[in-house]
N, C-alpha and C positions, 0 to 999 in steps of 0.2 A: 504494500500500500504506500503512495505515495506518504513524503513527510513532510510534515508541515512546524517548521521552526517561527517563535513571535520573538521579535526583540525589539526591545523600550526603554528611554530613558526611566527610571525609577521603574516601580510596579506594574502600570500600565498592561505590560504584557503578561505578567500573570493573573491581571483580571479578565484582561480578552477571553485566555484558557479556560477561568470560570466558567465566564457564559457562555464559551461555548459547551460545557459541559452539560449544560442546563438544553442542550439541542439535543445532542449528541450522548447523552450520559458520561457518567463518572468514567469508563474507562475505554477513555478515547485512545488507539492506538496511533502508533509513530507524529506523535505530537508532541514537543516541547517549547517551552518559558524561558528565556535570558531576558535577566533585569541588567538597566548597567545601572547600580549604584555610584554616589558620590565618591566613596571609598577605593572604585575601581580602577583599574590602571586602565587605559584603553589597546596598549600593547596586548595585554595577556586577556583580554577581550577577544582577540583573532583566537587563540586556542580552543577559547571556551566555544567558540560558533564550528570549529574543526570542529570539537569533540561530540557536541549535540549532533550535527550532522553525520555523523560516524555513529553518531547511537541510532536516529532516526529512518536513514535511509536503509532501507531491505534490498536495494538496485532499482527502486523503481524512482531512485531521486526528490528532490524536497523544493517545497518552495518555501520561502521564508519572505516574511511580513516584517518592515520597520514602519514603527511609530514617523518617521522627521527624517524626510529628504535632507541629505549634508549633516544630520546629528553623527555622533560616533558611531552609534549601530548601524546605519547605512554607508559609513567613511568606511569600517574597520572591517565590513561585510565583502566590500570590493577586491580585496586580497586574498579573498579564498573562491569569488565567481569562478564557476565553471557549467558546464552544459547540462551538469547533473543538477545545478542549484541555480536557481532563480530567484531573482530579489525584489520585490515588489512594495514600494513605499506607500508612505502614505494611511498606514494598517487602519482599519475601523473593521466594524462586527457586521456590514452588510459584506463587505466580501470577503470576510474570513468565515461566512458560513452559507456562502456561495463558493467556496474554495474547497469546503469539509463535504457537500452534497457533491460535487462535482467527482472527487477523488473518489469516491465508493463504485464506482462506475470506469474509472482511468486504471489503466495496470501500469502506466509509463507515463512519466512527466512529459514526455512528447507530447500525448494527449490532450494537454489541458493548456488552453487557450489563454494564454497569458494574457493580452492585451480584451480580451473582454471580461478577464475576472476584472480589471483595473476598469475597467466601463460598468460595468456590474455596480463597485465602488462606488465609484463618481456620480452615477444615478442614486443614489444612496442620499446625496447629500443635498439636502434645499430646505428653503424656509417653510415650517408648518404654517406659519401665518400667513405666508403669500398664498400656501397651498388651498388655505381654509378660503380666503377673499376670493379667489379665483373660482371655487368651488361654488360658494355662495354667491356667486354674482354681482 
């Protein structure tokens, strides 16, 4: 199954993981959380995103979610891109669970459309208030 790694400045990405559990149940496979804490070095950040991906991936490759285009977790993610790992910014919970429904269904990160999970996203995101006026007329 493919893997799906979240990293986030602070907690962030191990709340994502919550909810998606709350989809998905408690024991969601080839899925994991890196927080960078303030405490962290961002050097030894790169190992930690190796090692998750070394735990995560079965072959069928990962894609992983950052919280902040240009933050550390999207800078220190760039050093280990490869064709098996796709880095998709921008993280939110419409397309991290268009990401988790899609993969139950993908045997190979080939598969899985990258550029429309990140539309997927992007449609995710607008004002409820303009939604509501528009609606209401």
């Amino acid at each position: 199954m493919i893997g799906v790694l979240l990293m986030s400045h602070g907690r962030m990405a191990e709340g994502m993981l919550d909810a998606c559990k709350l989809f998905f149940g408690d024991d969601v496979p080839n899925i994991k959380a890196l927080s960078l804490l303030p405490q962290d070095n961002p050097e030894e950040f790169d190992e930690r995103i190796r090692e998750a991906v070394a735990e995560i991936d079965d072959g069928s490759g990962v894609v992983a979610m950052v919280d902040l285009l240009g933050g550390t977790p999207s800078n220190r993610s760039m050093f280990v891109l490869n064709d098996r790992l796709q880095v998709i910014t921008g993280m939110n919970l419409t397309i991290l669970l268009e990401l988790m429904g899609r993969r139950l269904s993908a045997e190979d990160i080939s598969e899985i459309n990258i550029d429309e999970l990140v539309q997927t996203g992007q449609n995710g995101i607008m004002s409820l208030n303009k939604l509501m006026e528009e609606a209401m007329g």
